[in-house]
VEXTORFI-522560 format. One record per residue: residue number from 1; residue in one letter; chain; x, y, z of N, C-alpha, C in turn. Coordinates in Angstrom, 3 decimals. Layout:
N
<rec i="NUM" aa="a" ch="A" n_c1="X" n_c2="Y" n_c3="Z" ca_c1="X" ca_c2="Y" ca_c3="Z" c_c1="X" c_c2="Y" c_c3="Z"/>
...
//
This chain:
65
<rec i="1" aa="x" ch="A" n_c1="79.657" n_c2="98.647" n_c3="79.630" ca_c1="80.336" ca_c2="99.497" ca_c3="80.574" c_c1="80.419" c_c2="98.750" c_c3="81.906"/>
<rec i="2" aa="x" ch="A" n_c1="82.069" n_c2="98.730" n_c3="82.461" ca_c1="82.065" ca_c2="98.100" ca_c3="83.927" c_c1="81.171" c_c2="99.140" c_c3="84.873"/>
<rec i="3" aa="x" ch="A" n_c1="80.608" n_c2="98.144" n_c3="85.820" ca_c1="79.898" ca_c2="98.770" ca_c3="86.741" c_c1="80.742" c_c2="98.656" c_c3="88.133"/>
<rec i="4" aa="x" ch="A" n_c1="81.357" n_c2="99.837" n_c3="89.097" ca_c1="81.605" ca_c2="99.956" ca_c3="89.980" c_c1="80.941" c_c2="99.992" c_c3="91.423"/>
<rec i="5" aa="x" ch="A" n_c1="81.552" n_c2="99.654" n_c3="92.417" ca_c1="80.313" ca_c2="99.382" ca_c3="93.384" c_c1="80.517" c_c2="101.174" c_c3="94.374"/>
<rec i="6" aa="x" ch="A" n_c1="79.825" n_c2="101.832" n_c3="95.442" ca_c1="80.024" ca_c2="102.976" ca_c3="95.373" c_c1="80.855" c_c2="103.579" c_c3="96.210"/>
<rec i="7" aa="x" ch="A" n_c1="81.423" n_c2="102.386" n_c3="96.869" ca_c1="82.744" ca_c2="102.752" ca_c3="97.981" c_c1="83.809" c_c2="103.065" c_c3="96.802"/>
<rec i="8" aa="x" ch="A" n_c1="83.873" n_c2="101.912" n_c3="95.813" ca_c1="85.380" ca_c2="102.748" ca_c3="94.868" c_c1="84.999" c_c2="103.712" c_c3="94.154"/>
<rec i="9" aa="x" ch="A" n_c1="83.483" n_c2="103.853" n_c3="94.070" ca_c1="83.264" ca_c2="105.266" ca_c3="93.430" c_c1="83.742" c_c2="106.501" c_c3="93.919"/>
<rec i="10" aa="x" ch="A" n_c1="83.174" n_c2="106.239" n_c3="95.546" ca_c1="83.563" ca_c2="107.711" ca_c3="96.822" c_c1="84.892" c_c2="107.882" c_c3="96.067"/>
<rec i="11" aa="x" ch="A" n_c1="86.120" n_c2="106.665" n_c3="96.792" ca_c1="87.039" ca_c2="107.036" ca_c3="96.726" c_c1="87.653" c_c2="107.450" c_c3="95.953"/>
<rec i="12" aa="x" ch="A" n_c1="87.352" n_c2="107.317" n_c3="94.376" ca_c1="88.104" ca_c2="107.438" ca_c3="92.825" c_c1="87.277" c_c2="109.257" c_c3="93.248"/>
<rec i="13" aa="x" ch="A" n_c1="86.381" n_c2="109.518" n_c3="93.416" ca_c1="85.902" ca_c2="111.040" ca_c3="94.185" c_c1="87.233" c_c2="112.010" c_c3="94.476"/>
<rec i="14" aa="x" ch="A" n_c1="87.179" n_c2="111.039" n_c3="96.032" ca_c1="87.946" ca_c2="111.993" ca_c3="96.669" c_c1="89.361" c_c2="112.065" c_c3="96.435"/>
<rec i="15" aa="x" ch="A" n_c1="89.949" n_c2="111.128" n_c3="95.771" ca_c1="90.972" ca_c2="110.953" ca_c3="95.096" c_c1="91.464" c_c2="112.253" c_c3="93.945"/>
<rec i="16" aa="x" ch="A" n_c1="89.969" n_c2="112.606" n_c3="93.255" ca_c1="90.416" ca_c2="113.308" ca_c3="92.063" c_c1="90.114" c_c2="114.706" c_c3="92.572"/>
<rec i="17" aa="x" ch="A" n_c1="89.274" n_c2="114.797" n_c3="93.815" ca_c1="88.927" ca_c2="115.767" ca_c3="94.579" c_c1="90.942" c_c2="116.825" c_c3="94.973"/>
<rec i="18" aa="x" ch="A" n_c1="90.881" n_c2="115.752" n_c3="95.604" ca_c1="92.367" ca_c2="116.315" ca_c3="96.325" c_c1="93.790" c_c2="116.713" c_c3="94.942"/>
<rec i="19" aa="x" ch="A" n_c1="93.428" n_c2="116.424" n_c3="93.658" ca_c1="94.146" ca_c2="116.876" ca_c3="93.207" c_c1="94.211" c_c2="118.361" c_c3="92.238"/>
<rec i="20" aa="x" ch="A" n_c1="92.735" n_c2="118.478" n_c3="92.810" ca_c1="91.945" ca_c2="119.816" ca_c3="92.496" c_c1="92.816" c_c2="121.173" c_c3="93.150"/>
<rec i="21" aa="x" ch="A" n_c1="93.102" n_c2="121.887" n_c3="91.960" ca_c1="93.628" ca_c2="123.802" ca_c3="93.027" c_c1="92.601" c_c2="124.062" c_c3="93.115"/>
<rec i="22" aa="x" ch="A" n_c1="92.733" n_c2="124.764" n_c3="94.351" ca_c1="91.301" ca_c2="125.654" ca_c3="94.808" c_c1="91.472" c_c2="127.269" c_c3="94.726"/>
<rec i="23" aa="x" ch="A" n_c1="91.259" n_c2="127.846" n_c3="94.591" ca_c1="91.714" ca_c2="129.560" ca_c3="94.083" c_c1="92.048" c_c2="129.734" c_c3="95.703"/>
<rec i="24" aa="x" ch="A" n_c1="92.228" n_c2="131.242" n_c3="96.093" ca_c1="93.220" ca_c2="131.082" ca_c3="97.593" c_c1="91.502" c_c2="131.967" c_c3="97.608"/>
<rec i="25" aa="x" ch="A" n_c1="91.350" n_c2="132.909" n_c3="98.979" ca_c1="90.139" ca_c2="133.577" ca_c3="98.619" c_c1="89.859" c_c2="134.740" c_c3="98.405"/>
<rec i="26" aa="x" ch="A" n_c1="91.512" n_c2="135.315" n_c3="98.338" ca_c1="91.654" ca_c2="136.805" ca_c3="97.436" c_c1="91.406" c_c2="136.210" c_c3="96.280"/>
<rec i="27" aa="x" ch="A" n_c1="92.062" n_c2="134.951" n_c3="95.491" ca_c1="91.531" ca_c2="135.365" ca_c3="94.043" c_c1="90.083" c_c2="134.895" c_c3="93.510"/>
<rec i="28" aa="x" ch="A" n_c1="89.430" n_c2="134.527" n_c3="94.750" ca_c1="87.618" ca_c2="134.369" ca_c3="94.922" c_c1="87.792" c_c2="135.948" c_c3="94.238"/>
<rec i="29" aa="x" ch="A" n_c1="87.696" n_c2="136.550" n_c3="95.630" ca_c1="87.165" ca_c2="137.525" ca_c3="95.652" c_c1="87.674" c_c2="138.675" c_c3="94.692"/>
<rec i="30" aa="x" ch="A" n_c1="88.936" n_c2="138.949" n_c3="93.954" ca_c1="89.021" ca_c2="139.488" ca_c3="92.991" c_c1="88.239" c_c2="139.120" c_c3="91.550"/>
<rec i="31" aa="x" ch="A" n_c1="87.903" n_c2="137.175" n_c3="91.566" ca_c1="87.518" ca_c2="137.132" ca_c3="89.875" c_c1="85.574" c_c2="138.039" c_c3="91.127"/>
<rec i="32" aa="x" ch="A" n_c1="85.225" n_c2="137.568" n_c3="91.525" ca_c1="83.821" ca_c2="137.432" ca_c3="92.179" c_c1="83.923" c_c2="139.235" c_c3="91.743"/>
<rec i="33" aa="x" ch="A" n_c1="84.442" n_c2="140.584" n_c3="92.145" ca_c1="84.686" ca_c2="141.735" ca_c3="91.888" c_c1="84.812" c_c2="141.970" c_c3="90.582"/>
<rec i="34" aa="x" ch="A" n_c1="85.610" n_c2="141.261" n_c3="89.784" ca_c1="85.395" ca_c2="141.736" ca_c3="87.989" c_c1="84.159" c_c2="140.913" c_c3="87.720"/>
<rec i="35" aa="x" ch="A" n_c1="83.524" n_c2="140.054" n_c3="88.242" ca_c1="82.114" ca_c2="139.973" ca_c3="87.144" c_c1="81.122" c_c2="141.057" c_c3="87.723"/>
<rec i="36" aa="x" ch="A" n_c1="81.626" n_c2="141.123" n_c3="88.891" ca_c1="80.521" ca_c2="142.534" ca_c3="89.098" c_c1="80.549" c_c2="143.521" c_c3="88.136"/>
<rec i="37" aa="x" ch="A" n_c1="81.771" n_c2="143.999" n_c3="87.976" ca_c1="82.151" ca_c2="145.276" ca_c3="87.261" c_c1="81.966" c_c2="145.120" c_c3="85.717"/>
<rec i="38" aa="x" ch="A" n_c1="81.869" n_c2="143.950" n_c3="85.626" ca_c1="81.540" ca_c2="143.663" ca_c3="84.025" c_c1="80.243" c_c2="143.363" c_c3="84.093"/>
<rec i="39" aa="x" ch="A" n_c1="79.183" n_c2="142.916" n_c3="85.085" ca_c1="77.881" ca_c2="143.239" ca_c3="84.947" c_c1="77.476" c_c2="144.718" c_c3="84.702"/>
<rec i="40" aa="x" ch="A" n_c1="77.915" n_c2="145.539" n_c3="85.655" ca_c1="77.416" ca_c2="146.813" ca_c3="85.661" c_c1="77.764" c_c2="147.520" c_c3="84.826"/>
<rec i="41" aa="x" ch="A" n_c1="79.016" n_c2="147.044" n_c3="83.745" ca_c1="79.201" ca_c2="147.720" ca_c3="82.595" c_c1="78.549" c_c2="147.506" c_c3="81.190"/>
<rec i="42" aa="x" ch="A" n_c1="77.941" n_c2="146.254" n_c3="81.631" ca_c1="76.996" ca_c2="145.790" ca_c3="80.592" c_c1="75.616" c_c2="146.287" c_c3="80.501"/>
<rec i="43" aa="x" ch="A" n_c1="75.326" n_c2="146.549" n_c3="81.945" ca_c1="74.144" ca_c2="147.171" ca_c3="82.080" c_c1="74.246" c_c2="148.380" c_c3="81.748"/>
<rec i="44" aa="x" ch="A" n_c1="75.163" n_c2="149.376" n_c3="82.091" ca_c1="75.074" ca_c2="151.057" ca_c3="81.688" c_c1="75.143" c_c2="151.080" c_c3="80.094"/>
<rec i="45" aa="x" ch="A" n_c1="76.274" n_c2="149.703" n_c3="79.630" ca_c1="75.940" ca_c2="149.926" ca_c3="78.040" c_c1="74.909" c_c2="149.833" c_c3="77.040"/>
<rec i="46" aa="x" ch="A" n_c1="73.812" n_c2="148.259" n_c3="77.862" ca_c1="72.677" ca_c2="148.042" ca_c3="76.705" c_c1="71.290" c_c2="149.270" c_c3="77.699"/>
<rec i="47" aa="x" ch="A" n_c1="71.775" n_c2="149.772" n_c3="78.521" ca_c1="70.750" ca_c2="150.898" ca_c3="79.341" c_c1="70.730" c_c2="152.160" c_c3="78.604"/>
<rec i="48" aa="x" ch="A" n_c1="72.418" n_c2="152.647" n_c3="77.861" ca_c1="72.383" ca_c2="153.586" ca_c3="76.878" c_c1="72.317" c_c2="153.233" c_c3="75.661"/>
<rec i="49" aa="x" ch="A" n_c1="72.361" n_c2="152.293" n_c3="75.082" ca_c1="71.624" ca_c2="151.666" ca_c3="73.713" c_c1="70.325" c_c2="151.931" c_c3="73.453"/>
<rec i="50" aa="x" ch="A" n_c1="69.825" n_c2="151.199" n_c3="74.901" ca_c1="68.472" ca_c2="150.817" ca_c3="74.978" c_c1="67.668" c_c2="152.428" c_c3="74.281"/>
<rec i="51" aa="x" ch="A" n_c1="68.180" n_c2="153.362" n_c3="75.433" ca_c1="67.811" ca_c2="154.885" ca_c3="75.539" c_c1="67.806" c_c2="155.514" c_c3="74.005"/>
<rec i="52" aa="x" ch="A" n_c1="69.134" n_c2="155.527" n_c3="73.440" ca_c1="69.570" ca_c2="155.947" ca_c3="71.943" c_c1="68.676" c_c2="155.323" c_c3="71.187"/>
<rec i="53" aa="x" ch="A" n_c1="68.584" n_c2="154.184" n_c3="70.808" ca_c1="67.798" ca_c2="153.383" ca_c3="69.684" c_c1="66.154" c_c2="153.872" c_c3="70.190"/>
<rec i="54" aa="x" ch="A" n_c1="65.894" n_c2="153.555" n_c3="71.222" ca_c1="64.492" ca_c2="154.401" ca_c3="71.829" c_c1="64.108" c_c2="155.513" c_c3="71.046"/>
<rec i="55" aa="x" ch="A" n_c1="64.839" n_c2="156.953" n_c3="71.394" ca_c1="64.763" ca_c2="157.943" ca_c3="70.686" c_c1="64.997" c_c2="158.431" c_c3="69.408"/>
<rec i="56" aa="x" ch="A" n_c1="65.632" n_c2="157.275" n_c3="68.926" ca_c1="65.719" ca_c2="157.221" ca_c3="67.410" c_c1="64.686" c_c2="156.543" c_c3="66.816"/>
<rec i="57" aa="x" ch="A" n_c1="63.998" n_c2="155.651" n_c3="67.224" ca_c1="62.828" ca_c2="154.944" ca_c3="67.063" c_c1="61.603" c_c2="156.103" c_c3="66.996"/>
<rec i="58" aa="x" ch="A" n_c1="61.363" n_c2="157.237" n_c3="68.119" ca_c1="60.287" ca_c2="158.021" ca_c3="68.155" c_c1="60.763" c_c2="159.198" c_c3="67.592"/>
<rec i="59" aa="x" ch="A" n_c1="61.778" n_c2="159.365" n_c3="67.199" ca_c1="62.035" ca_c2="160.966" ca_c3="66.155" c_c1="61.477" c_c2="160.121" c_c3="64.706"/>
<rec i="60" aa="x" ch="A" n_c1="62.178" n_c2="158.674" n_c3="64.025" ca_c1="61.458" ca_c2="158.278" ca_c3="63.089" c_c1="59.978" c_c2="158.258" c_c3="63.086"/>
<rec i="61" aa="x" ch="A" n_c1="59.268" n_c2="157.816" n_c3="64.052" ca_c1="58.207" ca_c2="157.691" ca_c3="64.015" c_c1="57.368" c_c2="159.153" c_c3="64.260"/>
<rec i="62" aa="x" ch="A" n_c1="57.528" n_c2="160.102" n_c3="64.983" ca_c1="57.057" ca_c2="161.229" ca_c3="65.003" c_c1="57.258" c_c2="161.877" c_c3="63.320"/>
<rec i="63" aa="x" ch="A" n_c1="58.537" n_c2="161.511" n_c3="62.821" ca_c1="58.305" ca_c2="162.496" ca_c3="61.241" c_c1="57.565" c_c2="161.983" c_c3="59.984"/>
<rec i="64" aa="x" ch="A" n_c1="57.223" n_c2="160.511" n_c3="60.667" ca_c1="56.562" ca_c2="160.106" ca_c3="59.696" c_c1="54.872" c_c2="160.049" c_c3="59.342"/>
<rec i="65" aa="x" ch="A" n_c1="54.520" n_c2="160.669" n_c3="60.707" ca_c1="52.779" ca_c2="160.753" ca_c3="61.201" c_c1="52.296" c_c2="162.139" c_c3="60.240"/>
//
């Protein structure tokens, strides 16, 4: 493997840097807003799983004592 020295490294950088899109910062802040909303929907879902399978766990186990 050629070895480069680290000035053409920077620059092959900032080179590939600048041909980068950057989101504007409404659409930051819209994707940044749906992972919220898809956290908290994940949480109310495995929070009522959690709850259901719970109580299905101790009605089995209560009829079987």
């Amino acid at each position: 493997m050629a070895k480069s020295n680290p000035f053409t490294f920077l620059q092959q950088v900032r080179s590939e840097t600048a041909k980068v899109t950057w989101p504007t910062r409404r659409e930051t802040m819209i994707s940044t807003l749906m992972v919220f909303l898809m956290v908290a929907f994940a949480a109310l879902f495995f929070f009522v799983a959690d709850q259901v399978l719970g109580y299905a766990v101790g009605l089995i186990m209560s009829a079987s004592v």
